[in-house]
C-alpha positions as CSV (number, residue, x, y, z in Angstrom):
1,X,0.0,0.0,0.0
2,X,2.8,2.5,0.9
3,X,4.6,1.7,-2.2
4,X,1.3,2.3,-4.2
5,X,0.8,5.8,-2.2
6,X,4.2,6.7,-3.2
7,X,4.0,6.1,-6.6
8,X,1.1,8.4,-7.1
9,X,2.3,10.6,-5.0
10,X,6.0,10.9,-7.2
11,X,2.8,11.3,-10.1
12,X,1.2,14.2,-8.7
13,X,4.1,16.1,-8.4
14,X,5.5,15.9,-11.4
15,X,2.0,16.6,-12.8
16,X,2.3,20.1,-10.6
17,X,6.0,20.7,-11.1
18,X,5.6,20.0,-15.0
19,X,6.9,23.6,-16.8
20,X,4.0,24.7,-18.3
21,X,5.9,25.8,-21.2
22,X,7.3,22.6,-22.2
23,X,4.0,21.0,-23.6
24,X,1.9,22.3,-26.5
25,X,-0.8,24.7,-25.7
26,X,-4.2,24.3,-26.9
27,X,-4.4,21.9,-29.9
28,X,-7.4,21.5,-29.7
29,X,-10.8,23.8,-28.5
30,X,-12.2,21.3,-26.2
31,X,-10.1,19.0,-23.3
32,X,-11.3,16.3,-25.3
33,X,-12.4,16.1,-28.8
34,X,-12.0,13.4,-31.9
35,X,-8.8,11.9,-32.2
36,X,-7.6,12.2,-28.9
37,X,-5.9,10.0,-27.3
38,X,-5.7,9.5,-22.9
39,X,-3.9,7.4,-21.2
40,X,-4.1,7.2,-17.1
41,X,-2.7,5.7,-14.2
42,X,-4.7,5.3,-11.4
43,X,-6.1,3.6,-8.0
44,X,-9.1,3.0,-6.5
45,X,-10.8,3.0,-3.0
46,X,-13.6,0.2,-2.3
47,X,-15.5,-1.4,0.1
48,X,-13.8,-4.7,-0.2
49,X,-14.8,-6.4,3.2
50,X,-14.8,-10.2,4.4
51,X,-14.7,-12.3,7.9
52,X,-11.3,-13.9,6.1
53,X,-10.0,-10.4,4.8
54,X,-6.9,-9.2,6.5
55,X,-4.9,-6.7,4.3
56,X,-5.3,-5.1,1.2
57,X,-2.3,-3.5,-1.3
58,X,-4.1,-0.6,-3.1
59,X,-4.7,-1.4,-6.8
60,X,-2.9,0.2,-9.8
61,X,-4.6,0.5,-13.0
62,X,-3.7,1.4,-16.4
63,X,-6.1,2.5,-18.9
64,X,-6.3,4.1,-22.1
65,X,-8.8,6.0,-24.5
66,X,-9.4,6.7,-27.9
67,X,-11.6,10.1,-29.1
68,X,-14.3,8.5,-31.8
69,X,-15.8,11.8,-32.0
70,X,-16.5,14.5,-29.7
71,X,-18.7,13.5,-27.0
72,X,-17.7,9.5,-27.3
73,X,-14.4,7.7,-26.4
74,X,-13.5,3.8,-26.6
75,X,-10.3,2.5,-24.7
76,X,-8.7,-0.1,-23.0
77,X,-8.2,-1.3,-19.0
78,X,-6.0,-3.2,-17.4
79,X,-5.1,-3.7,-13.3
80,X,-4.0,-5.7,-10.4
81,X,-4.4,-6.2,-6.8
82,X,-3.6,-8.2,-4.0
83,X,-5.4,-9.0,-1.0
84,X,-4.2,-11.8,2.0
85,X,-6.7,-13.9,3.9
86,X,-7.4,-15.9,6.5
87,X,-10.0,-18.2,7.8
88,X,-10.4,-19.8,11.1
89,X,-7.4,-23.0,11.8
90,X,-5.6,-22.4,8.3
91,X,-3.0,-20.4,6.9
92,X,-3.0,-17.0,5.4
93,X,-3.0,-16.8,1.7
94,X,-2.3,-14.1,-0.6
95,X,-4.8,-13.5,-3.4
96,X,-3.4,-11.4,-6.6
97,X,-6.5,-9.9,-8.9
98,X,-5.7,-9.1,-12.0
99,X,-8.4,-6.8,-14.3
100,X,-8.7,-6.4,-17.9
101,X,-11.5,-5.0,-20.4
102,X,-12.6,-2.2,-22.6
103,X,-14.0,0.5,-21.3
104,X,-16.7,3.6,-23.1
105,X,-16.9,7.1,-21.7
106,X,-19.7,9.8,-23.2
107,X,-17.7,13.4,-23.0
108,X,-20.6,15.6,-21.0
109,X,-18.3,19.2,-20.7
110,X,-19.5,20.9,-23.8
111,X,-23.6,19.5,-23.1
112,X,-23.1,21.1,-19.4
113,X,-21.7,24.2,-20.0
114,X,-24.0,24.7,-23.1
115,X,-27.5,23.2,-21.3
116,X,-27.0,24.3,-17.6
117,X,-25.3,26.9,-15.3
118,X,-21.9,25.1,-15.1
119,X,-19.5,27.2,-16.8
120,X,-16.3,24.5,-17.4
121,X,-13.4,25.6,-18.7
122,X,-13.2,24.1,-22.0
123,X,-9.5,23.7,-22.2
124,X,-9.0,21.9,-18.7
125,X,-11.3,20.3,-17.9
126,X,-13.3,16.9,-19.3
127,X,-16.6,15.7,-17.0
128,X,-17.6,12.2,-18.5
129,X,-19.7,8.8,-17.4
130,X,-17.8,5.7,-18.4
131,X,-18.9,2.2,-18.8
132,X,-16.8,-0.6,-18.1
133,X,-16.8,-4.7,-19.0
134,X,-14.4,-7.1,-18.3
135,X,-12.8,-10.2,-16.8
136,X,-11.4,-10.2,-12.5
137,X,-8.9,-13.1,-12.9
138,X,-8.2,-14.3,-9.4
139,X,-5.1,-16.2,-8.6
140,X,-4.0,-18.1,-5.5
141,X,-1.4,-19.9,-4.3
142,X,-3.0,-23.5,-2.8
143,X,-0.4,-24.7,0.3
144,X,-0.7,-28.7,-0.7
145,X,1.4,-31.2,-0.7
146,X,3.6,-30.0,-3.7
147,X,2.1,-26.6,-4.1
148,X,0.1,-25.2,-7.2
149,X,-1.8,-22.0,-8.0
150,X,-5.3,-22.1,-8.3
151,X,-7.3,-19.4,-10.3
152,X,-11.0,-18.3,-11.0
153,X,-12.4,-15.7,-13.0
154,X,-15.7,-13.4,-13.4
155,X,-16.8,-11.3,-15.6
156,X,-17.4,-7.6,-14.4
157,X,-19.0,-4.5,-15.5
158,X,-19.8,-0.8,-13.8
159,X,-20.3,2.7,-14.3
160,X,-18.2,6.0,-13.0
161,X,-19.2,9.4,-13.6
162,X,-15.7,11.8,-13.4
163,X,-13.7,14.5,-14.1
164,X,-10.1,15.1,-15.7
165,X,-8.8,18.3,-14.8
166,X,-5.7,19.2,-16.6
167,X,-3.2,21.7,-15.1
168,X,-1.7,22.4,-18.7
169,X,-2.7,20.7,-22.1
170,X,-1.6,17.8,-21.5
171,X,-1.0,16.5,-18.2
172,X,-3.6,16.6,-15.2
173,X,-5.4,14.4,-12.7
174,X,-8.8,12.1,-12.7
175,X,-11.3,11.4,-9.9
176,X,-14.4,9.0,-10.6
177,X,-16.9,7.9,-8.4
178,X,-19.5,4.9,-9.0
179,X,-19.5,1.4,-8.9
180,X,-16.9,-0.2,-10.8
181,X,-14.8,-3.4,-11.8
182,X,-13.0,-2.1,-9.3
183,X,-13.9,0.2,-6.5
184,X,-16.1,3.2,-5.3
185,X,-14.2,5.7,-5.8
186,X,-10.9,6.3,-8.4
187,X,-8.1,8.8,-7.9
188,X,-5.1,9.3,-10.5
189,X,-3.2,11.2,-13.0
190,X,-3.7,11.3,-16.8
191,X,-1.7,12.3,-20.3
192,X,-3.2,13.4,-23.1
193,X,-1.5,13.3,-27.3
């Protein structure tokens, strides 16, 4: 957990301390239009609770977006976790999760600040609802006699509604809150190109 903490801490800064010269300005009129292309890093907060449960690593995920036209996007996700548990007279096992799946966003900053009194800035930020389907792969090592891993999988599906707020063109930071493959709430950094 610390080391995930730390890596998005080390993210956030250099999203902040990022001279706002060095990237292109304004390519485009909207934060996100056709043709562009996001990629994020991220990790999300759930309510992931179980008699056997003991600890929890935070889980990274890695997604990424394509622009189809202006108000709808297509991309790609992909993630682990790891959680230990522990049930009454046995040992405590680790459980690694890993996530993968597509993912569809509708782009909502233009229809808000058109429609209704929310005046966005149409350069930084990008308010969206996002879809997502695909597999949890659970795997486990099983203590036996000689020792083997033992998997299941599941598929999964969800909804966020969220916001990316960039701090120049290119580089800013996501929240998202729903249910999801993967949490209740998501919290990360994003690149746009």
């Amino acid at each position: 957990m610390r080391n995930t903490l730390a890596l998005i801490v080390i993210a956030l800064i250099l999203v902040f301390a990022a001279p706002q010269h060095s990237f292109a300005q304004y390519k485009h009129s909207e934060a996100f239009e056709k043709g562009i292309t996001v990629i994020d890093l991220n990790t999300s907060f759930g309510t992931y609770r179980d008699k056997a449960f003991v600890t929890q690593r935070m889980p990274i995920f890695l997604g990424a977006e394509y622009g189809i036209n202006n108000d709808i996007s297509a991309g790609l996700f992909g993630g682990w976790n790891q959680r230990t548990y522990k049930t009454i007279n046995s040992f405590a096992y680790d459980v690694n999760y890993l996530y993968y799946g597509g993912r569809f966003s509708l782009h909502l900053t233009s229809f808000l600040r058109k429609k209704t009194i929310l005046k966005f800035n149409p350069h930084k930020v990008d308010v969206y609802g996002t879809i997502y389907v695909g597999r949890q792969v659970a795997r486990q090592q099983t203590f036996s006699g000689t020792g083997y891993l033992d998997s299941g999988a599941t598929n999964i599906f969800g909804g966020y509604v969220g916001a990316k707020v960039y701090t120049n063109y290119q580089v800013g930071f996501l929240v998202e809150l729903g249910a999801g493959p993967y949490g209740i709430m998501n919290l990360g950094v994003c690149y746009k190109f």
